[in-house]
N, C-alpha and C positions, 0 to 999 in steps of 0.2 A: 430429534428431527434434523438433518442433513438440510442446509438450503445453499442451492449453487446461483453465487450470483454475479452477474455478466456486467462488469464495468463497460462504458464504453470506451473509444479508444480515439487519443488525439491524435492529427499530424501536425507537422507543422509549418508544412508550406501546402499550397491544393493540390492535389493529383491529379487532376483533372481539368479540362475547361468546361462549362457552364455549357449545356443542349440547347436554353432558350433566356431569350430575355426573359426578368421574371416581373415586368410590366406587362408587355405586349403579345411575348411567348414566340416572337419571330427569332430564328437560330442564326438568323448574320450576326456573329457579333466580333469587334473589333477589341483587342485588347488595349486597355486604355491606364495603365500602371501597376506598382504595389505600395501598398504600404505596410508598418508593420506596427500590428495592435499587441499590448499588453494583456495579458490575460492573469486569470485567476487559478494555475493548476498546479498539479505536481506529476513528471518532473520538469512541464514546460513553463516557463514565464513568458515570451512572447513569440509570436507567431506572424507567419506572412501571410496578407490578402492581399488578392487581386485584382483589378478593380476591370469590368468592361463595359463595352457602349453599343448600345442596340442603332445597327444602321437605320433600322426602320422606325424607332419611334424618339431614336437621338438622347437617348436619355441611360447615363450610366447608373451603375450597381455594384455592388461586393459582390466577390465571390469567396465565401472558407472554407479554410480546411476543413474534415471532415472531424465531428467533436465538437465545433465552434461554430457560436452564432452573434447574434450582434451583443451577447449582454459581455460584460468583463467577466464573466464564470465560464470556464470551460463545462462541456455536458458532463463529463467525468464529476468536476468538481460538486455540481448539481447532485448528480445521483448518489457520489458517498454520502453529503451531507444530509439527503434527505433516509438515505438509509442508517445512518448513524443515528438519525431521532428514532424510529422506527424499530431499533432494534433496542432502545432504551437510554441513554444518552440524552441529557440535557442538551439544550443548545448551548448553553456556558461549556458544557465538555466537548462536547464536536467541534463547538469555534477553538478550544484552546490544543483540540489532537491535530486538525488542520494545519495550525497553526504550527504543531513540531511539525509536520510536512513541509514547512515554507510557505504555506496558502493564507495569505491572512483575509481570512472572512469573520465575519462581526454575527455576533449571534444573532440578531434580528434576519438577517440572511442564510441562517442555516434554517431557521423557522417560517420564513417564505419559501424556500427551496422543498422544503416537506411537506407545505401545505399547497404548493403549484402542484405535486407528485399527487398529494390526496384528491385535488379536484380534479386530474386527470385520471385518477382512478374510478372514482364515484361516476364518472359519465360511462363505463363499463356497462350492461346489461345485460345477466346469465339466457342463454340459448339453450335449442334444445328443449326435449322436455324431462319432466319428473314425474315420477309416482308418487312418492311419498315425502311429505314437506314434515319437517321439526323446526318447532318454532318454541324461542324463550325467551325471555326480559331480564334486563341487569339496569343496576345503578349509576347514574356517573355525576360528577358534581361541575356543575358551570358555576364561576361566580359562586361561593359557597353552596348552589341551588340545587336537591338533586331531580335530575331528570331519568326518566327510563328509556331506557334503546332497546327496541325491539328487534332478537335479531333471527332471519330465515334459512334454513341449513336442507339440503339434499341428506333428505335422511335415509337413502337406496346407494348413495357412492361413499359413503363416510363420512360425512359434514362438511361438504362444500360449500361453504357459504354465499346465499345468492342474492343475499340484500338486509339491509338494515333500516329503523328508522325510527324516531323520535317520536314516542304514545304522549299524547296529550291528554288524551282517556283511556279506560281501562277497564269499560265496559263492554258485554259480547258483539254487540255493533258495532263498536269502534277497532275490535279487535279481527272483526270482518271484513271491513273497509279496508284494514292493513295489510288479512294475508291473501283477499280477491285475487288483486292482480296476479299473484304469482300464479296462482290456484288456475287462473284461465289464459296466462299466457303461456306457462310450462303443462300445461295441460294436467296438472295435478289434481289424480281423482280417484285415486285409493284410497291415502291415510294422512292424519295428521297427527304426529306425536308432540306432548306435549306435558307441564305439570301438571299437577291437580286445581290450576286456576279454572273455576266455573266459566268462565269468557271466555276461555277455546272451546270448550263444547257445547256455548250459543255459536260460534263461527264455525264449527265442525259442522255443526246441522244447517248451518245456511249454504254452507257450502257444497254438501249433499257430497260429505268422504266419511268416511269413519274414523274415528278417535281412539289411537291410542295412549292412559294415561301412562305415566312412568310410574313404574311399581316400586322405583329406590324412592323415590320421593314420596308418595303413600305410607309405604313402611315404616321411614323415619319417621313422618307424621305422626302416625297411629301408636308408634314407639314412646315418641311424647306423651300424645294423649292420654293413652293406656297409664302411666306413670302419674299422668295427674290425676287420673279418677280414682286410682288405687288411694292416691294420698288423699283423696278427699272424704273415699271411704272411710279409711281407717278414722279419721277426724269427725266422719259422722254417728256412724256404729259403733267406733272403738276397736282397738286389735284386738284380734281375736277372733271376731264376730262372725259368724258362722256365712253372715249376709257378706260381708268384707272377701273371705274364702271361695265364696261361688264366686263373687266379680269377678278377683284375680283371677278364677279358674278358667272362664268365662272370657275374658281377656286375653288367655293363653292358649285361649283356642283361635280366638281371631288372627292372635299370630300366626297360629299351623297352617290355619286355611289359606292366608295372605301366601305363606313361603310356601307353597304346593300348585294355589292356584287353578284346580281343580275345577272343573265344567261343574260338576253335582256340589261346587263348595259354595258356589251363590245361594240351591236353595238350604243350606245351612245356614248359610249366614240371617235369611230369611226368616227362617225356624228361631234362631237365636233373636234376633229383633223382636217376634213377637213374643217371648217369653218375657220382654220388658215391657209390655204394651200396657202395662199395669201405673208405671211411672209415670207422676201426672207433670207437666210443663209446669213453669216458674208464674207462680200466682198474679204476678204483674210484668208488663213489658220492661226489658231491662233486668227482670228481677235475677235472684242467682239459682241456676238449675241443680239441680239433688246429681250426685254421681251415677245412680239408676237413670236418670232422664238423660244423662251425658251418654251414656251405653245405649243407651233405645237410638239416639239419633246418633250415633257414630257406626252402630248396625248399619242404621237405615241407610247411612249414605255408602259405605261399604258393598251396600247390599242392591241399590239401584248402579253403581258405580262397577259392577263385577264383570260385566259383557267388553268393558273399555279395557280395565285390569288385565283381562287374560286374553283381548284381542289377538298378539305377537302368535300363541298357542292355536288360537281358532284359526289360524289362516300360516298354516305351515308354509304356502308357497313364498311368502315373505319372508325369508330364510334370514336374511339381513337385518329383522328383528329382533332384539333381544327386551323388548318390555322398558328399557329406559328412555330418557332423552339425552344420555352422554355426547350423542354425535352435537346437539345444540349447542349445550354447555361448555366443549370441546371449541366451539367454533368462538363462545363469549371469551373464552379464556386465549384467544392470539390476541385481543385488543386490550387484556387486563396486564397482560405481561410488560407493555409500555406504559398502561394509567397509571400502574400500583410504584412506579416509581416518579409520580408527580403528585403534587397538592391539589390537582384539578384543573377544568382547562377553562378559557378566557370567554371560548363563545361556543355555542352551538355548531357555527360553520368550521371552527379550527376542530372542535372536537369530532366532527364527521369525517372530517379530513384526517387526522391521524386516525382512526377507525379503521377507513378503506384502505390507509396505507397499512397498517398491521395485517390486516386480514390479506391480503395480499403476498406481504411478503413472506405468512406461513401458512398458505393456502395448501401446501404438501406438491406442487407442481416439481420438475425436474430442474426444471432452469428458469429464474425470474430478471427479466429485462428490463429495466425499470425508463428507462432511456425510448426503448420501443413503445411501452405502453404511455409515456408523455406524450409522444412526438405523433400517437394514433387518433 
């Protein structure tokens, strides 16, 4: 990925005189000295202000260069260092690459300067609407604790990311409440892609869109499963066993229909469940279920599960589907390429804020301002 990014740019004396007081907003204004402030950049170290007086409310003010505001950081200074966290960089490295620059900024300052960028980023809101929402969960560890971050991708443009947020539950209501808003302010009302978690599709059906599952994610699934029921055949029957041989056989077909996906392979699948309808459930709750009864319910869900599977196929006009959720997972992995080079983060609020800056700054745009979208 190519990402072009737009420093901003110092002077260092003002170009300009000031339009209005910026008390009163009346434009008489009197110029009333300079002085000259130290700053934090490279290649400038200090700069001219100006200072003027409003005739009308008698009350002077700065005026700076362009780049320059009242903190000792230049805006420059600001935006590398929040983009050096951002791009992976410790704050102990960004304060000490700074530093071969001439800038002597302290790492607590490089980790303010990233996390003013992230909470100017998070007040952002996607416009516009969407068709089609992909939505997925990932891990991250606060305080050794881990939390799940929920996070919303435009699944019709490639995975534009259109918000994220921190699940406290993980139930189909709670999972409803999360992706509503999007769903009714992007006006998303065709589809929603997603894993094979059962609490998107109580939210898909509250929602009133259809549910696309990911079929790589199924497949792996089913790939495991299949591999344990074989072994637990063989440990029940014995190798060899004629009963052991149908499973497998039986098992290998689930695959074929899985990797074909096939409108008439639902009622296969179907057919194949009730050939195990014979397999009686685990004698007690909790109890351990026979490799027959593993195959009856793993038909079964297969097999109510089929109409979501091959959604992408039923509805050609969705061209931009391909049956997975990569566009999500796609979008968790711009915030994993900065976590995975940390121990974890200190709070909730710092770790929302490096999130929105990551996502951000490999959103796939042409040009990213970082200076602009502060200052908005």
């Amino acid at each position: 990925m190519k990402i072009s990014l737009t420093i901003p740019s110092v002077n260092q004396v003002p170009a300009h005189r000031p339009t209005a007081c910026t008390y009163y907003g009346q434009p008489i204004l009197h110029r009333h000295g300079s002085a000259s402030k130290p700053i934090k950049d490279h290649p400038l170290f200090r700069v001219v202000v100006h200072r003027y007086k409003c005739l009308s409310c008698k009350r002077t003010f700065r005026h700076y260069p362009s780049g320059i505001t009242r903190k000792t950081q230049s805006q420059r200074t600001v935006v590398l260092a929040a983009l050096m966290y951002a791009l992976g960089l410790s704050c102990s490295a960004a304060s000490h690459l700074l530093g071969a620059l001439g800038v002597d900024l302290g790492q607590m300052s490089v980790w303010r300067d990233a996390q003013q960028a992230g909470e100017a980023l998070r007040r952002k809101r996607p416009t516009g609407r969407v068709g089609v929402l992909g939505a997925d969960e990932t891990l991250y560890k606060v305080k050794g604790r881990k939390v799940v971050v929920g996070f919303v991708v435009d699944g019709e443009s490639g995975g534009t990311t259109l918000g994220f947020e921190v699940l406290s539950e993980g139930d189909g209501e709670a999972f409803k409440g999360w992706l509503a808003p999007y769903a009714e302010k992007l006006g998303a009302e065709e589809v929603l892609v997603s894993d094979d978690n059962d609490s998107y599709g109580v939210a898909a059906a509250g929602l009133g869109v259809e549910h696309q599952l990911c079929v790589a994610h199924v497949r792996k699934y089913v790939a495991k499963r299949s591999k344990s029921i074989i072994e637990q055949a063989r440990a029940e029957w014995g190798e060899g066993d004629e009963r052991s041989d149908k499973l497998a056989e039986d098992l290998g077909l689930v695959k074929v229909l899985l990797e074909q996906l096939r409108e008439e392979g639902g009622a296969r699948m179907g057919r194949l469940h009730r050939s195990y309808s014979w397999a009686p459930p685990p004698e007690r709750k909790g109890g351990k279920a026979s490799c027959a009864y593993r195959m009856r319910m793993l038909t079964l869900e297969l097999w109510e599960k089929w109409g979501k599977l091959r959604l992408y196929r039923a509805r050609p006009e969705l061209g931009f589907l391909d049956g997975t959720n990569n566009v999500s997972e796609r979008a968790i992995g711009k915030s994993k390429v900065r976590y995975n080079t940390m121990r974890g983060h200190k709070s909730v609020e710092g770790m929302s804020n490096a999130i929105a800056l990551t996502q951000w700054l490999y959103d796939g745009d042409d040009e990213h301002d970082l200076a602009k979208e502060m200052a908005a």
